[in-house]
C-alpha positions in Angstrom: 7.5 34.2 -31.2 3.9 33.3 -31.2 4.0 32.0 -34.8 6.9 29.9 -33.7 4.9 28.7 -30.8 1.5 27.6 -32.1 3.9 25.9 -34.9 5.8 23.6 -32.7 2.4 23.0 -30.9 0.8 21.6 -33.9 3.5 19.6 -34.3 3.7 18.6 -31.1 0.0 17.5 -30.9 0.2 15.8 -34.5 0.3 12.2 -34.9 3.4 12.4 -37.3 5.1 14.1 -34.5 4.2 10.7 -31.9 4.9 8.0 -34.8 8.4 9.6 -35.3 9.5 10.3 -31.7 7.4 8.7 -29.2 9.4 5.9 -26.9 8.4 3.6 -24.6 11.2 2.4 -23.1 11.8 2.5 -19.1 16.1 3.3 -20.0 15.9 6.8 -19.8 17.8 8.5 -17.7 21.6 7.5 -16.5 21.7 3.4 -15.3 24.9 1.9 -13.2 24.8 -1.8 -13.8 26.5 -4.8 -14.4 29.8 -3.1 -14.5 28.9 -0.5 -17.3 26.7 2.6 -16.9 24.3 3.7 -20.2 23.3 7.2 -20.5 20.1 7.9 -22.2 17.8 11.3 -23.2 14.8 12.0 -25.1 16.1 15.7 -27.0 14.4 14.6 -30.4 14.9 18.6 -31.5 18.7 18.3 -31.2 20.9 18.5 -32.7 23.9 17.9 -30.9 24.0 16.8 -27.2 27.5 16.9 -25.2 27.8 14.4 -21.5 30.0 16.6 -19.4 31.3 14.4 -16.2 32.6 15.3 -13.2 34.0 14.1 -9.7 32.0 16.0 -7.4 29.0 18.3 -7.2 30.7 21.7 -7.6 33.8 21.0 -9.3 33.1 23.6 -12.3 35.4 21.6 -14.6 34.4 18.7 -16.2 37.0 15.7 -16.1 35.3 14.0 -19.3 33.5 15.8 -22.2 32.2 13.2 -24.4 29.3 13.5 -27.6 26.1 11.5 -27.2 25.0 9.2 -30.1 21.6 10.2 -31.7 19.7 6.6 -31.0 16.1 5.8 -32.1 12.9 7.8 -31.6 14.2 11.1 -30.8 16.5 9.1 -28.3 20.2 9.6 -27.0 22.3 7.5 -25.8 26.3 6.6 -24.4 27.8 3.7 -22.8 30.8 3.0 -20.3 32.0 -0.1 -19.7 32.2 0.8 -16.1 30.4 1.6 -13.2 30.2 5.3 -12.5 28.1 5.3 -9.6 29.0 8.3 -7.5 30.3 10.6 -10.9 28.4 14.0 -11.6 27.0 14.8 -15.1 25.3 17.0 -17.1 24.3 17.6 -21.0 25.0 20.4 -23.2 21.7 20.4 -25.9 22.0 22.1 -29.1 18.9 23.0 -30.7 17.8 25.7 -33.1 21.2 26.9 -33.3 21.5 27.3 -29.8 23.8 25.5 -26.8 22.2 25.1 -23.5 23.6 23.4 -20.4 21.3 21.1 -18.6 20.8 18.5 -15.9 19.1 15.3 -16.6 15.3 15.4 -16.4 15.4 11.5 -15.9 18.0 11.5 -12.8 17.8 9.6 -10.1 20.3 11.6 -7.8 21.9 14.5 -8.0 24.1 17.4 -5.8 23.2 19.9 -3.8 20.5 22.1 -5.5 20.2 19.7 -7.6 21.6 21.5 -10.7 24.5 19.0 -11.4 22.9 15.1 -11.8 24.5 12.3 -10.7 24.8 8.3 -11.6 23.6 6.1 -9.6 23.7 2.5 -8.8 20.6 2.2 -6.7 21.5 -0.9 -5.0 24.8 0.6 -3.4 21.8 3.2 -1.6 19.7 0.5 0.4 19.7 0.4 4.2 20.4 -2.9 5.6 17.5 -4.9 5.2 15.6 -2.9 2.3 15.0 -6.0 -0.1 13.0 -7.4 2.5 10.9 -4.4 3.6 7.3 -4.8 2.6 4.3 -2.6 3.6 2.4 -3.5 6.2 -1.0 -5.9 6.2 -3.9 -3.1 5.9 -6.5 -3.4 9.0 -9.5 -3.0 6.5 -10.2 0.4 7.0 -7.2 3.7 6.2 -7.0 6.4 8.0 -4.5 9.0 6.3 -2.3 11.6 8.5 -1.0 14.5 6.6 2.2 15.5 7.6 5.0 17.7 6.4 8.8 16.2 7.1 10.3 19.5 8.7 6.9 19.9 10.9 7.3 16.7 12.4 10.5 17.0 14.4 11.8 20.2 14.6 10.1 21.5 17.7 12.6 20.9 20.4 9.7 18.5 22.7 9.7 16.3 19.9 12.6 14.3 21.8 14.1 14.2 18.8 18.8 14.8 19.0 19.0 17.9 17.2 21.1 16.6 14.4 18.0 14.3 12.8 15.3 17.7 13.8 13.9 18.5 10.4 15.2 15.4 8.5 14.4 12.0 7.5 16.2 10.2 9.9 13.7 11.6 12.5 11.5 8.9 11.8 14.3 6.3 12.6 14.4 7.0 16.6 13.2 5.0 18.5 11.4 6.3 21.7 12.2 9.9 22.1 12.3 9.6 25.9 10.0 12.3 27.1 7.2 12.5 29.5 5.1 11.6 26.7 5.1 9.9 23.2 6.0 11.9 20.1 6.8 11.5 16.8 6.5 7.5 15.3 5.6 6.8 19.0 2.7 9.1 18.6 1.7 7.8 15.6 1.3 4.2 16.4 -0.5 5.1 19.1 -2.9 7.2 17.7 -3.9 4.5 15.4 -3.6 5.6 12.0 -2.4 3.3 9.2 -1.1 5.9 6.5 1.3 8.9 6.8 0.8 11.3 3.5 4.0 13.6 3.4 4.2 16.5 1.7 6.0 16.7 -1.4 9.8 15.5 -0.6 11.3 15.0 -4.2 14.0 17.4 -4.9 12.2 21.4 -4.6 13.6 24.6 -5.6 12.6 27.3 -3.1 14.5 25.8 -0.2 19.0 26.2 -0.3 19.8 23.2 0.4 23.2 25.1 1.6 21.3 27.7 3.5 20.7 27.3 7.2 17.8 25.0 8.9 15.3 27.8 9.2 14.5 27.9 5.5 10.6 26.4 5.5 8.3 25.7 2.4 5.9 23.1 1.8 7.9 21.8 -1.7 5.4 22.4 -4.0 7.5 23.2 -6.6 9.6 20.1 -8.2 13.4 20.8 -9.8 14.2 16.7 -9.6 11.0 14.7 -9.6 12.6 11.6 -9.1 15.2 12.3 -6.3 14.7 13.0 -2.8 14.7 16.6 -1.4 18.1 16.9 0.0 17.1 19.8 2.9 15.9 16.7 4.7 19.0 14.9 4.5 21.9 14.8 7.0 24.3 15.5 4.2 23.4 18.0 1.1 26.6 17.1 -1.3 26.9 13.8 -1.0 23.7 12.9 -3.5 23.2 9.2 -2.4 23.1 10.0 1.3 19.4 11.7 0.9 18.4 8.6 -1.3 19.9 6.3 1.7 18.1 8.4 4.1 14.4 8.5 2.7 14.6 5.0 2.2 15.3 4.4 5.7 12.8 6.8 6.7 10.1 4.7 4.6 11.5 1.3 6.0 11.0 2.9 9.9 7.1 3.5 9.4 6.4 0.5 7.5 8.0 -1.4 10.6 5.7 0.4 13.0 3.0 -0.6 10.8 2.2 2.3 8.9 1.9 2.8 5.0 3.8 5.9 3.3 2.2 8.4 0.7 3.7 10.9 -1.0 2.6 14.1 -2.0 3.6 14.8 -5.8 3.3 17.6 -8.0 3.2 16.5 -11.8 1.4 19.8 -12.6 3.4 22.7 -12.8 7.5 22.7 -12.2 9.5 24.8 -10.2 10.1 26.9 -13.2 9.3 27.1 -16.7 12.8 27.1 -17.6 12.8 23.0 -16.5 15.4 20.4 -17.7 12.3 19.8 -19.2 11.9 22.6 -20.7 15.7 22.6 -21.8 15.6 18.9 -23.4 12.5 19.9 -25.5 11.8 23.4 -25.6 8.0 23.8 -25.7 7.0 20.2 -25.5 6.2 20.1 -21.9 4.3 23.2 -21.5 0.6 24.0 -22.3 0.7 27.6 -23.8 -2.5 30.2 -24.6 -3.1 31.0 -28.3 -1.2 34.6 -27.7 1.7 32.4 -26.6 1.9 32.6 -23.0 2.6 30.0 -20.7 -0.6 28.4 -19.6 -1.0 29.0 -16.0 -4.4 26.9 -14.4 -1.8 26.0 -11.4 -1.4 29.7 -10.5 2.5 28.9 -10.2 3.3 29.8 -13.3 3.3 27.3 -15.7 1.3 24.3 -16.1 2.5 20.7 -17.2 1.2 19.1 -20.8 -0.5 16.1 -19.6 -2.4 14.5 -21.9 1.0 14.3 -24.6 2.5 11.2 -25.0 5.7 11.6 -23.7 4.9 13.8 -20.8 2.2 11.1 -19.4 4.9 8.4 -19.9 7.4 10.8 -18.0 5.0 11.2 -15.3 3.5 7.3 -14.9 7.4 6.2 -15.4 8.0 8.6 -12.2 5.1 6.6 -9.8 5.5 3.7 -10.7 9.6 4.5 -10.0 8.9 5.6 -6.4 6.5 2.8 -6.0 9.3 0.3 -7.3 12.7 1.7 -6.1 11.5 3.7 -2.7 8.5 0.9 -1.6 5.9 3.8 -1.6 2.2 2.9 -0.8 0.6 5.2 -2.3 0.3 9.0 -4.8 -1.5 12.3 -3.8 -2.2 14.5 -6.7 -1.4 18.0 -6.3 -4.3 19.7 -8.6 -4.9 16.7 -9.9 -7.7 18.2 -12.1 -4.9 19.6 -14.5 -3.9 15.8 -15.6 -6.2 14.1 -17.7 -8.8 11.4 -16.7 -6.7 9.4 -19.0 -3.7 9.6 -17.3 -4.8 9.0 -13.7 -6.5 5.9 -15.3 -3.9 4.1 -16.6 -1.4 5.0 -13.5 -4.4 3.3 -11.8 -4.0 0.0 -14.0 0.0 0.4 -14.7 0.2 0.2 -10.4 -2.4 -3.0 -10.1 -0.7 -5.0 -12.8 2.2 -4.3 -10.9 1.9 -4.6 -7.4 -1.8 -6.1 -7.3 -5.3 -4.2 -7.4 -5.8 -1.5 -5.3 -2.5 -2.2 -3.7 -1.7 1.0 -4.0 -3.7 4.0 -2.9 -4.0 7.3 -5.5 -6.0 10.1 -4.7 -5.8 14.0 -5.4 -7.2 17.3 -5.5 -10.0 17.1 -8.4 -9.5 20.6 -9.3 -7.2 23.2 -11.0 -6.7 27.5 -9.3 -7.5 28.1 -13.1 -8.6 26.9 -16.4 -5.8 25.0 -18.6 -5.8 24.2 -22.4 -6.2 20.5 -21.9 -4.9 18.5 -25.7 -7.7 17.2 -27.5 -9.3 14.0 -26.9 -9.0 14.2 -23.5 -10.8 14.9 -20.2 -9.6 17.0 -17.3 -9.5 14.9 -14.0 -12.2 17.4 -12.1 -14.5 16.7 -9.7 -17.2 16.4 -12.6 -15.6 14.2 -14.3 -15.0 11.8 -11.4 -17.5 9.2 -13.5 -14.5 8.8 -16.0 -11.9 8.3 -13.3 -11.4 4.4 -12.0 -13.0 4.3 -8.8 -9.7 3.4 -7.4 -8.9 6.8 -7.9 -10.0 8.9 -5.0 -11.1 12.6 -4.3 -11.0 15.1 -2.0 -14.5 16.0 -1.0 -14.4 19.8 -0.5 -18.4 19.8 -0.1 -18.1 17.4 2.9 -15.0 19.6 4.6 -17.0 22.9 4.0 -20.4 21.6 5.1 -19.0 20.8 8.1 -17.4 23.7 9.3 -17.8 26.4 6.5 -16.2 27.5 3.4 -11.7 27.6 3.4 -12.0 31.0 2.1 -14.2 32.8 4.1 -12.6 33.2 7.7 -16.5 33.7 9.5 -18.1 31.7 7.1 -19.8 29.0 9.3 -20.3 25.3 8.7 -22.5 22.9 10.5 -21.0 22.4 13.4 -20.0 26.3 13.9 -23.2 28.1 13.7 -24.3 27.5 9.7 -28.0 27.3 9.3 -29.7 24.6 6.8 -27.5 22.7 6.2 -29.1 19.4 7.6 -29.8 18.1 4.4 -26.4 18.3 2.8 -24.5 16.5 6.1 -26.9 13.6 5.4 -25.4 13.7 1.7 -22.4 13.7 3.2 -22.6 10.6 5.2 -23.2 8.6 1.8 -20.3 9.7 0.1 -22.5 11.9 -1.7 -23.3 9.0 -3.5 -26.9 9.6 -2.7 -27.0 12.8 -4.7 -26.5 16.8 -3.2 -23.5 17.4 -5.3 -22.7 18.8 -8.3 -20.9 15.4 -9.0 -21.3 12.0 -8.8 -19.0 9.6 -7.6 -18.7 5.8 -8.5 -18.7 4.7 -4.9 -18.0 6.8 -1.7 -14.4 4.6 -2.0 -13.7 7.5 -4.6 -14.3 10.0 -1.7 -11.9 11.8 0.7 -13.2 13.0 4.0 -11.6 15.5 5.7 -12.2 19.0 7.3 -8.2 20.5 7.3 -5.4 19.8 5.5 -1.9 21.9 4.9 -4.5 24.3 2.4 -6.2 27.4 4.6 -6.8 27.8 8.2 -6.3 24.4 10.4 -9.6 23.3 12.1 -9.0 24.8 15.3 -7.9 28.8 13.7 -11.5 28.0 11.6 -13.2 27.6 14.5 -11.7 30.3 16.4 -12.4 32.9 13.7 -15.4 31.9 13.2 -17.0 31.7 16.4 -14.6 34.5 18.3 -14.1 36.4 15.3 -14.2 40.0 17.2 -11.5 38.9 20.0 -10.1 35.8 18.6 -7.3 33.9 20.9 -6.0 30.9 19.2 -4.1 29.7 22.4 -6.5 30.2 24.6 -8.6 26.9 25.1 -12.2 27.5 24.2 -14.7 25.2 25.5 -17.4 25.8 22.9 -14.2 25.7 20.3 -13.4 22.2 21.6 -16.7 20.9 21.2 -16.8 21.6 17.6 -13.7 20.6 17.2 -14.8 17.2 18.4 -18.1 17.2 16.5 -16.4 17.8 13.7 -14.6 14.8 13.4 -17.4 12.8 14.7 -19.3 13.6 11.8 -16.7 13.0 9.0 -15.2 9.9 11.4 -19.0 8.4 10.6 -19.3 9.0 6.9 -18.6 6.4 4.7 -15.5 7.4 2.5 -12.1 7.7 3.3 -10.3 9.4 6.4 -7.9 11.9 6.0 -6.8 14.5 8.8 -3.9 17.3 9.2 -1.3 16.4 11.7 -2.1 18.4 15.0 -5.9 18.4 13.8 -6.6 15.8 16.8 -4.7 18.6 19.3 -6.1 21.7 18.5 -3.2 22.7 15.7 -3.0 26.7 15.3 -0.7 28.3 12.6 -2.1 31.6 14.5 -4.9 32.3 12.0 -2.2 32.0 9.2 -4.1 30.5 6.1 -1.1 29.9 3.6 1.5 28.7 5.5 3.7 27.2 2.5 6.8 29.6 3.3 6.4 30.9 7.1 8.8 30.0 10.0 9.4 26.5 10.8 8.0 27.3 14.4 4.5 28.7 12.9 4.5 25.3 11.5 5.9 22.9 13.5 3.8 20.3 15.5 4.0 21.7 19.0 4.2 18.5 20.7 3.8 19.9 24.5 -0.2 20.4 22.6 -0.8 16.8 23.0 -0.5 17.1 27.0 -2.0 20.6 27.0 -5.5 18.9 24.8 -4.9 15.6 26.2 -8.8 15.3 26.0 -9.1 15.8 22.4 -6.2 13.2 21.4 -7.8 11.1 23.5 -11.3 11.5 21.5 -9.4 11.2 18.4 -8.1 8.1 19.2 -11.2 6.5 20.6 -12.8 7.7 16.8 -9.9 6.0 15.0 -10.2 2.8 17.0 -14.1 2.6 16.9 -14.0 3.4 12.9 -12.2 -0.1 12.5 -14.7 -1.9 14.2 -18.0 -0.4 12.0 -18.1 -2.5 8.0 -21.5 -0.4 7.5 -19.2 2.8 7.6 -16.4 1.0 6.2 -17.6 -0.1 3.0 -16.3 1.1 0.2 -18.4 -1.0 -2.7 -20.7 0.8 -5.3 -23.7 -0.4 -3.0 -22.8 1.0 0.2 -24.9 4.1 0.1 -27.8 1.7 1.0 -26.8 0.7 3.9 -27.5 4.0 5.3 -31.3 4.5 6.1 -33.9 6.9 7.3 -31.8 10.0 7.3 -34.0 12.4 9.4 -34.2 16.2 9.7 -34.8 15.9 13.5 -35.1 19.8 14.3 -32.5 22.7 12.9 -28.8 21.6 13.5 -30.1 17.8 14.2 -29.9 15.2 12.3 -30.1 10.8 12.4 -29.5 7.9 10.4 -29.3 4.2 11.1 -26.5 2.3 9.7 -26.7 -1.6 8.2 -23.4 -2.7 10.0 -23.5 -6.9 9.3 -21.1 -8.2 7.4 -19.7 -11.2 6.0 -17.9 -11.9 9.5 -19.7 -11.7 12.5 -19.8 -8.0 13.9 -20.4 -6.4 17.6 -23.4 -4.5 16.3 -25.8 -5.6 13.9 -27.2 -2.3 13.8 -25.8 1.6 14.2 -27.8 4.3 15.1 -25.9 7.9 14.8 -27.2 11.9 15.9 -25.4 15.2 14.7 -26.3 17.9 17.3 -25.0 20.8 16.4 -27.7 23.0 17.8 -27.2 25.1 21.6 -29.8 22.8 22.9 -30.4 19.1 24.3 -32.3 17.2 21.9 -34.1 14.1 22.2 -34.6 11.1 19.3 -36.4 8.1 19.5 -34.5 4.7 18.4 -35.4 2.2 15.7 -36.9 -1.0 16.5 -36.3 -3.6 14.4 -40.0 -5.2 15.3 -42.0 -2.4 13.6 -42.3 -2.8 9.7 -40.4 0.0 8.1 -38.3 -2.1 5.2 -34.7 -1.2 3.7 -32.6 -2.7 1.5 -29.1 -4.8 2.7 -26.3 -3.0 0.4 -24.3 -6.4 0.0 -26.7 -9.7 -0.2 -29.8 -7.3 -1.2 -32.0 -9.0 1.0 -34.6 -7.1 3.1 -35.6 -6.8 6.7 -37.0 -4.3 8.5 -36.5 -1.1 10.5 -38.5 1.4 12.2 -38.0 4.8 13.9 -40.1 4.6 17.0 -42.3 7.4 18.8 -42.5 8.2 21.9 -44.2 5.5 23.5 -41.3 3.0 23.9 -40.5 0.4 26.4 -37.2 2.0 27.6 -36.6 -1.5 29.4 -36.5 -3.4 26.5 -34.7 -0.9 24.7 -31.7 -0.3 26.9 -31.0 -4.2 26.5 -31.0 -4.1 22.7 -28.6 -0.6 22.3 -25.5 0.8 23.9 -23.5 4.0 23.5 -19.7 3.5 21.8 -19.6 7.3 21.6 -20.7 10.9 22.6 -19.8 14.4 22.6 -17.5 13.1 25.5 -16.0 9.9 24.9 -15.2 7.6 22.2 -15.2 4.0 22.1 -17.2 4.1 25.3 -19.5 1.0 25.1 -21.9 2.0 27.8 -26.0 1.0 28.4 -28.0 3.4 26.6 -29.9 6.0 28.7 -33.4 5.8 27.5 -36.3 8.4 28.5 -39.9 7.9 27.3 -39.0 10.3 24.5 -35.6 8.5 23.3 -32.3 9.6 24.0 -31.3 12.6 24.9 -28.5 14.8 22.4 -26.3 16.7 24.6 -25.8 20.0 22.4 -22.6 20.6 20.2 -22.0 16.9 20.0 -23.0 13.6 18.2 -24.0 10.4 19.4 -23.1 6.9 18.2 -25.6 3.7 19.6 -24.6 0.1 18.4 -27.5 -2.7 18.4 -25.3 -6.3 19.8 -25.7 -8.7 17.3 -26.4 -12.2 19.3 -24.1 -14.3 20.9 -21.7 -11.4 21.5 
């Protein structure tokens, strides 16, 4: 077996191998048009393959047995002269003197389970008005809301009829009719422009014929290009969860919000694929003892970097992007693809749909190491040099800096307790574009700020168990626990980079100091929507973040250059820190100038402000002209100064815009909480 193995993987990896059988076309896969349907495979070991069709999705007879026609480049291929849409099919492959029954890796629908595939015509499956959907205009700054599908309406406050809790079609109501806004309501008035759902094409550890209380996050793909039919109001009828998702796309792009999706081109469900079943071995990365390669820690890791299995994956984007109008790809483990890969999906999607039209980002990191194919480069964090820098990262330095490492349940960050840190938050607020990391990005557009996702505890259990580790209460309401929480997203709401938070983050979400929540009860993780009443105040600062983030270029810049608009980063005492921030930009702004303090110590702190008058010179990160800037002493003419500067947020409020309160010493830090000061440009 091992022999057998490491032959077929020199083969696999050899050029003759790729000059022989690699194909470019986009035909793959069953297509209903025109009146005829055309059914096409890549098996190049075959030796035989069988199309078995059938009416329905558990019929166990086949109606039609028909033999495929060995085409070009390890291709198959069968036409009717008829459209099939709505028929069932599968293949029997024989290889290596073996027969093996198999669903089409290529499929765009299929029936419940997804074991059976199905044909297609993919314009019969659009909602009325689909052509005409188009994303939204971006506001110039995104902030990205994880969310998981089942999570967002299956609590019973979400005001959501119980028929759509759970599904796709729960982002189609409109007004849910409570006491307060939930679901898409919610949303748009928290102010975020882009909702990142967790993986939703077709997963195996959900039965889709089981009942509703089945949960899992979907990280593990059968189908990758058809829709996860759990979410779906009807699991045997394959086109209804294709109808359904696109509906539930079309809904948040018409309440102005962009759609990412969460996809997992790493590992499969199994190692015993349709992949795996077309072309046994090819798909795979194995060890030299032959074992499966396992660097996802689920099993089995996806060949990225072979020539066929990165045109199977771009082929997949850029279908969603094309067929289901998404905005944008998150990269589960994205460090076990190939810097290669990511790059051209990157340049496939602008020639496409424009530059930087679409967003990609991922996880720049693998649970293991992975036999990556020579020539290549592993999309990790250290390699995020290679990577476009319209490829963006998750910045795990920035999340645990902030409030302590994911693994460590006491393990304190900045704003819970963590001592020395002061140097790397002011890293942070570049990007880490400044140095302080083991990395170095191209710009901080490459980085992803954020301080929870669906991974480990949610901000709020991290703060708990931190900071109440001995009788931790994750419902009870903590006032020193709030205050973090708010200072934690002050912090990573004023570093340049992108914004990226957990659904519930902005109301104190608890999975009840659960850290791997991927297959618990739906009610661990629901959104409790009654939590937006209960921590009204912390929505509330949320909101006033998101809305005040908009307004600020300086932090909004995402250019190679924009490092240098942040200046004099201070140590101002232990847990303190400041920064000024060049806000001008090519239009006119509110504030010329932005002057920010982290306080994360137990005590009030007071820090002079900068006056432009004094001679202290920095350099503008766009024109690269120079003016100057100053931190002042003590000695300041608090009159003068309370005219020039205003506060648009504390530890309080957000979005404030109030006179600056100005001692002889500076302003005064409340403790546990930042501060944000804009200078008015003239005339506004």
């Amino acid at each position: 077996m091992k022999k057998k193995i490491a032959e077929s993987m020199a083969f696999f990896a050899s050029g003759e191998f790729d000059r022989k059988f690699r194909y470019d076309g986009k035909d793959l896969g069953a297509c209903c048009r025109d009146g005829r349907t055309v059914f096409k495979v890549w098996s190049p070991l075959a030796e035989r393959i069988e199309l078995r069709l059938y009416k329905d999705g558990f019929t166990e007879e086949a109606y039609l047995r028909k033999q495929m026609q060995a085409d070009t480049k390890g291709v198959w291929k069968l036409e009717f002269p008829e459209n099939l849409h709505g028929i069932y099919y599968d293949y029997l492959v024989q290889a290596d003197g073996e027969e093996t029954c198999t669903a089409d890796p290529y499929a765009v629908g299929c029936n419940c389970n997804g074991g059976r595939s199905m044909a297609v015509d993919l314009s019969r499956t659009n909602p009325p008005g689909f052509e005409e959907d188009r994303a939204p205009e971006e506001c110039g700054e995104r902030i990205i809301y994880e969310l998981h599908i089942k999570d967002f309406s299956y609590d019973a406050e979400s005001g959501i009829p119980v028929e759509y809790r759970g599904k796709y079609k729960a982002f189609t109501v409109k007004g849910t009719g409570g006491a307060y806004p939930t679901c898409v309501e919610y949303l748009k008035n928290l102010g975020i422009t882009h909702v990142h759902l967790l993986p939703f094409f077709d997963y195996g550890s959900v039965d889709e014929a089981g009942d509703e209380r089945q949960f899992n996050w979907g990280y593990d793909p059968v189908n990758y290009n058809v829709p996860e039919g759990s979410y779906a109001t009807d699991v045997n009828d394959g086109t209804v969860r294709i109808r359904e998702c696109k509906e539930m796309i079309q809904a948040l792009h018409e309440n102005g919000i962009r759609v990412i999706m969460d996809v997992v081109y790493n590992h499969t469900h199994q190692a015993d694929s349709w992949l795996q079943r077309m072309v046994p071995g090819y798909y795979y990365r194995y060890r030299e003892d032959g074992s499966l390669s396992n660097g996802s820690a689920c099993g089995n890791d996806i060949a990225a970097g072979r020539s066929m299995v990165d045109n199977y994956i771009a082929d997949s984007v850029m279908y969603w992007a094309k067929e289901y109008h998404m905005d944008g790809f998150r990269f589960d483990l994205m460090g076990l693809l190939t810097v290669e890969l990511m790059n051209r999906i990157r340049a496939e999607l602008d020639a496409e749909f424009g530059p930087g039209e679409k967003l990609l980002y991922g996880e720049p990191w693998s649970a293991d190491d992975s036999p990556m194919e020579k020539g290549t480069r592993a999309a990790q964090k250290g390699n995020a040099g290679y990577l476009n820098e319209g490829i963006g990262i998750f910045s795990d330095d920035t999340r645990d800096v902030i409030k302590g490492s994911v693994f460590y349940a006491g393990d304190p960050g900045f704003v819970n307790g963590g001592e020395g840190l002061e140097t790397a938050v002011l890293h942070a607020v570049t990007g880490w574009k400044d140095g302080g990391a083991c990395f170095e990005p191209k710009s901080c557009g490459q980085i992803i700020n954020y301080v929870s996702a669906h991974d480990n505890f949610t901000l709020w259990d991290k703060l708990v168990l931190s900071m109440h580790r001995e009788k931790a209460d994750f419902d009870r309401k903590y006032d020193d626990v709030l205050a973090a929480n708010k200072l934690a997203a002050f912090i990573y709401f004023t570093c340049q980079g992108n914004l990226f938070l957990q659904a519930g983050e902005e109301f104190g979400r608890t999975k009840q100091g659960e850290d791997n929540s991927y297959c618990s009860s739906p009610e661990l993780n629901m959104l409790h929507w009654n939590r937006t009443v209960e921590y009204g105040d912390l929505v509330s600062y949320y909101r006033g973040l998101i809305r005040l983030r908009k307004q600020l270029p300086g932090l909004c810049d995402k250019s190679p250059g924009a490092a240098k608009r942040i200046m004099d980063g201070k140590v101002q005492g232990d847990g303190v820190v400041s920064f000024q921030v060049d806000n001008r930009d090519s239009q006119p702004s509110l504030w010329d100038e932005l002057f920010i303090v982290y306080n994360a110590s137990d005590k009030e702190h007071a820090v002079s402000l900068p006056d432009k008058d004094e001679p202290a010179e920095a350099c503008h990160a766009v024109s690269g002209r120079r003016y100057n800037l100053q931190m002042l002493g003590t000695e300041i003419d608090s009159g003068r100064q309370a005219e020039s500067w205003e506060v648009l947020a504390d530890g309080k409020e957000t979005d404030c815009r109030k006179p600056a309160e100005i001692m002889r010493n500076g302003i005064r830090v409340a403790p546990h909480s930042g501060m944000l000061l804009g200078r008015k440009s003239e005339g506004v």
